[in-house]
KETOR-15530 format. One line per 3 residues: their letters; for each residue x, y, z of C-alpha. Coordinates in nm, 3 decimals, always signed. Layout:
% KETOR-15530
a) X Y Z; ...
***
This chain:
% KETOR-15530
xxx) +0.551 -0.274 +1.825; +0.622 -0.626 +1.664; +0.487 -0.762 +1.346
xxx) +0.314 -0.983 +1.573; +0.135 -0.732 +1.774; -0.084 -0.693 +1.435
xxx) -0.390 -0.891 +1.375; -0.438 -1.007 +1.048; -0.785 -1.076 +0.862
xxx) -0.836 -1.278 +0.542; -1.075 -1.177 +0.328; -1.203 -1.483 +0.086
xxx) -1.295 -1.392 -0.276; -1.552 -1.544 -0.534; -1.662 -1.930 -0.502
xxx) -1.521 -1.980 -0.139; -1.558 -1.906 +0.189; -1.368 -1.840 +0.504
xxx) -1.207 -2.197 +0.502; -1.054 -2.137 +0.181; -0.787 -2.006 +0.414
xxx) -0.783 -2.282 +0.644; -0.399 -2.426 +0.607; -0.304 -2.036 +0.594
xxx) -0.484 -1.966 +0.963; -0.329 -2.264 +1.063; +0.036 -2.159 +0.938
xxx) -0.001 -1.779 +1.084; -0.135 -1.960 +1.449; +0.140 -2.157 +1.466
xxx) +0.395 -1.855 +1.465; +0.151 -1.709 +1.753; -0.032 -1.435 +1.541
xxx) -0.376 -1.334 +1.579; -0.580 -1.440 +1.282; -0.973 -1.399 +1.206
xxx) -1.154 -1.494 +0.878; -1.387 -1.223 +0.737; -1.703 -1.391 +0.589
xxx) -1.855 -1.247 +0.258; -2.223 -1.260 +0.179; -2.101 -1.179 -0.201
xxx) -2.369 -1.010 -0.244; -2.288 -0.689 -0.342; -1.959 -0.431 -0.315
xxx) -2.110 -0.259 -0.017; -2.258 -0.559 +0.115; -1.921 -0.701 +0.144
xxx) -1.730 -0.389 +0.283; -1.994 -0.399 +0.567; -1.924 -0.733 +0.634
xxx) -1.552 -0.710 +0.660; -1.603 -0.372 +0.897; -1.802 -0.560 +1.128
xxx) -1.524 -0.796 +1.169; -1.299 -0.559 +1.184; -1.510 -0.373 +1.491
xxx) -1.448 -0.715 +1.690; -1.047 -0.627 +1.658; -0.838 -0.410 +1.915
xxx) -0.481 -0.264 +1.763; -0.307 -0.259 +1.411; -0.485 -0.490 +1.176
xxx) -0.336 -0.629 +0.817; -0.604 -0.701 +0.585; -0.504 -1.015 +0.305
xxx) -0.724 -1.042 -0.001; -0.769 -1.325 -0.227; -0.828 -1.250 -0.572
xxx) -1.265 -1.036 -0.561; -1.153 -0.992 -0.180; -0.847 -0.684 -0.337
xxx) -1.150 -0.475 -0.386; -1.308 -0.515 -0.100; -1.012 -0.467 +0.166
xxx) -0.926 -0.152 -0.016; -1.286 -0.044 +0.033; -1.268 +0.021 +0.421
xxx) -1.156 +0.366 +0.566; -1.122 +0.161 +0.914; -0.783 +0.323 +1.101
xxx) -0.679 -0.012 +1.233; -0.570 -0.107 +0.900; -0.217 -0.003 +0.846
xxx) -0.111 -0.232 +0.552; -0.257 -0.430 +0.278; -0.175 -0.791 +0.107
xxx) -0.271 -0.866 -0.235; -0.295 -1.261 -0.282; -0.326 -1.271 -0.695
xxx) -0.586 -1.028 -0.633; -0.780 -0.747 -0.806; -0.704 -0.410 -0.718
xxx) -0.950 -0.131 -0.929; -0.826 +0.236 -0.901; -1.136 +0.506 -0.849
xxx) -1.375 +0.467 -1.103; -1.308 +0.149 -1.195; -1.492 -0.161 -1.152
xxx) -1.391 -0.514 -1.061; -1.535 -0.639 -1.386; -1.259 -0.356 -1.571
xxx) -0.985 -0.516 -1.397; -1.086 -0.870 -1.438; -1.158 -0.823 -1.839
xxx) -0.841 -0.585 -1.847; -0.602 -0.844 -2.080; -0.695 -1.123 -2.318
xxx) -0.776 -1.390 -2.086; -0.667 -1.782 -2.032; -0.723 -2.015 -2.279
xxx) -0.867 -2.217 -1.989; -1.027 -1.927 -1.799; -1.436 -2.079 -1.746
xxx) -1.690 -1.847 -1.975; -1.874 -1.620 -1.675; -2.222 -1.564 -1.690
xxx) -2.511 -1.483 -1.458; -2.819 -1.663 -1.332; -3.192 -1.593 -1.383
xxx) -3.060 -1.423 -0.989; -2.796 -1.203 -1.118; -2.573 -1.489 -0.980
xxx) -2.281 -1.591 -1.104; -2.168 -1.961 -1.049; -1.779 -2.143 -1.140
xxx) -1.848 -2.434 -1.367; -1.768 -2.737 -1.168; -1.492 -2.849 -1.414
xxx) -1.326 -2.495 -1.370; -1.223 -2.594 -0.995; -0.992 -2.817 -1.164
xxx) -0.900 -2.650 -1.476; -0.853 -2.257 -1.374; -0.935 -2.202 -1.047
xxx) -0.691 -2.464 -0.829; -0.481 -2.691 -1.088; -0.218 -2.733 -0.839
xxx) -0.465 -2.843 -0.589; -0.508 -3.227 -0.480; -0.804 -3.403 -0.648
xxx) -0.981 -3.383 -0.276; -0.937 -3.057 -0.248; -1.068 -2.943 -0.599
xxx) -1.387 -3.148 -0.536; -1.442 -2.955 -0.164; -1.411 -2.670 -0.350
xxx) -1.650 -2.691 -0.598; -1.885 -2.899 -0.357; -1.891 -2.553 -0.088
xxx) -1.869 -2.272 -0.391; -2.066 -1.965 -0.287; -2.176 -1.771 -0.627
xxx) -2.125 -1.383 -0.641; -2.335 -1.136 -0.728; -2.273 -0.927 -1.088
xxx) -2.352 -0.621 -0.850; -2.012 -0.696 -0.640; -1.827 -0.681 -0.946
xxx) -1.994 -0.366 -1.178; -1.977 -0.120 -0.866; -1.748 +0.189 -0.920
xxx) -1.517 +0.160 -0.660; -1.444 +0.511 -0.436; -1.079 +0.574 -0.372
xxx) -0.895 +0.254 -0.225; -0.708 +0.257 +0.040; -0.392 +0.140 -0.126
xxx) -0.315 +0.461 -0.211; -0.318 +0.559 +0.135; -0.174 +0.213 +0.274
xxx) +0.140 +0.023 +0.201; +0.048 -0.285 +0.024; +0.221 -0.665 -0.080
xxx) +0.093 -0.804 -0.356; +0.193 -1.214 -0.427; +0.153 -1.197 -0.867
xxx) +0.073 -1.576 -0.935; +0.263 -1.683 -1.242; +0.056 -1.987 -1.338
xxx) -0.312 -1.777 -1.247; -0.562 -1.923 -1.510; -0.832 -1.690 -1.388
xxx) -0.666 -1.362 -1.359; -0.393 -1.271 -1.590; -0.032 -1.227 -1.455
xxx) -0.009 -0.933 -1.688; -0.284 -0.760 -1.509; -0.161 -0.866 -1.154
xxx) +0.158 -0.690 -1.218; -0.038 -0.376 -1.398; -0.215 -0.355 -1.099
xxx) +0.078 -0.392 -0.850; +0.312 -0.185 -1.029; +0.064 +0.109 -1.003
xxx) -0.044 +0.029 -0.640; +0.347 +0.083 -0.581; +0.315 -0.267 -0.391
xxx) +0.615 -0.443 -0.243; +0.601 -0.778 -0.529; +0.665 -1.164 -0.504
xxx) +0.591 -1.331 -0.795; +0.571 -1.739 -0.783; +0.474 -1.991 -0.979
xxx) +0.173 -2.084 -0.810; -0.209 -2.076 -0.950; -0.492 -1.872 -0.896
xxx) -0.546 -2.049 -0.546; -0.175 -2.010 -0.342; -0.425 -1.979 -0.024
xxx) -0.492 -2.399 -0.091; -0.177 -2.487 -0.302; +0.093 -2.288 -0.176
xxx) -0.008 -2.147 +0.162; +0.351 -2.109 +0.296; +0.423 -1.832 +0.031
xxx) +0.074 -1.680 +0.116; +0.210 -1.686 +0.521; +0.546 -1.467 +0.394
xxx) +0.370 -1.222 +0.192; +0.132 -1.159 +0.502; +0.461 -1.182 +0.757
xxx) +0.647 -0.924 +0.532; +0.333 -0.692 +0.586; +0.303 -0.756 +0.937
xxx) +0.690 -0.632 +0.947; +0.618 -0.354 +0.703; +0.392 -0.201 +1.003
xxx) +0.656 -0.320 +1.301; +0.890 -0.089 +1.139; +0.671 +0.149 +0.945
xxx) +0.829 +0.053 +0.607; +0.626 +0.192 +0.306; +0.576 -0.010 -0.004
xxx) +0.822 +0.002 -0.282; +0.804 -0.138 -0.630; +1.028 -0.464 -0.568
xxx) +1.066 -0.822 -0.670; +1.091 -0.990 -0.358; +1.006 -0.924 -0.013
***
């Protein structure tokens, strides 16, 4: 089989959509590869595992799942067989028993990281300014503004949900660590990858490579799409 036998799905996280992934479907199309965008109602852990396992029920052959940041939990969540490997784009990755929150609070955080809280609906909203500030600082003006303009809130009950074994420990995973994250400590991304045993790139790049540095996003995904070609297990490395 070739890497590009393998489907790939992206998985959005918190305060975006599907088209947060736009310039990295366009990048993976380009090389030929099958690509399909899982949408997230965000509305709860299970919720959001259902949703991804519908998509994933549209999908014949090998399938690698990439997960931005929220999305780590949620792509380690399904049991689905298709899935043979795992990519971790400055995403959280909660062992059994853990929450998302657990992860997320883990370290100290950014002196710029946005104060969370939730809505009279359990909701939780990104402060406009934090599109700018945390969330996508290497992003264009334009682009920070779409973002905030189409931000879908999350639910506190996606994020305080024990999670059941994740598949990570039964999948080989990539993980891309973002250097310059504002929202979710490098510290913890490496914490998290180093005990996934997850082939590592680390970059300078912010919270949001899937906008600002989409091209490092497409290797990542490309080295797991070889990792299955050639049934390479993941490896504690820096680098690909």
């Amino acid at each position: 089989m070739s890497g590009k036998d393998a489907s790939v799905v992206l998985v959005h996280g918190a305060w975006a959509d599907g088209s947060s992934w736009s310039k990295v479907i366009g990048l993976l199309k380009a090389e030929g590869i099958k690509v399909f965008a899982a949408p997230l109602p965000l509305t709860s852990l299970a919720d959001d595992k259902a949703a991804l396992e519908r998509t994933l029920e549209r999908i014949d052959g090998a399938v690698v799942l990439a997960g931005h940041a929220y999305a780590g939990a949620v792509i380690a969540a399904t049991r689905c067989e298709k899935v043979k490997a795992l990519a971790y784009i400055a995403a959280l990755a909660p062992d059994e028993g853990e929450t998302v929150s657990d992860v997320f609070y883990r370290a100290k955080p950014h002196p710029q990281a946005p104060v969370l809280a939730p809505d009279s609906h359990n909701l939780i909203w990104l402060p406009e300014d934090a599109f700018a500030t945390a969330f996508a600082p290497h992003a264009s003006t334009g682009e920070q503004a779409l973002l905030a303009a189409v931000q879908r809130p999350i639910a506190v009950s996606c994020i305080s949900a024990k999670v059941e074994r994740p598949l990570w420990k039964d999948r080989p995973s990539w993980f891309l660590v973002a250097e310059e994250d504002r929202m979710i400590v490098p510290d913890t991304q490496r914490f998290m990858a180093k005990r996934m045993m997850a082939r590592v790139r680390s970059c300078p790049v912010d919270h949001s490579p899937i906008v600002t540095a989409p091209s490092v996003v497409v290797d990542v995904v490309v080295a797991a799409m070889r990792g299955v070609a050639t049934g390479q297990n993941a490896g504690r490395s820096d680098g690909l």
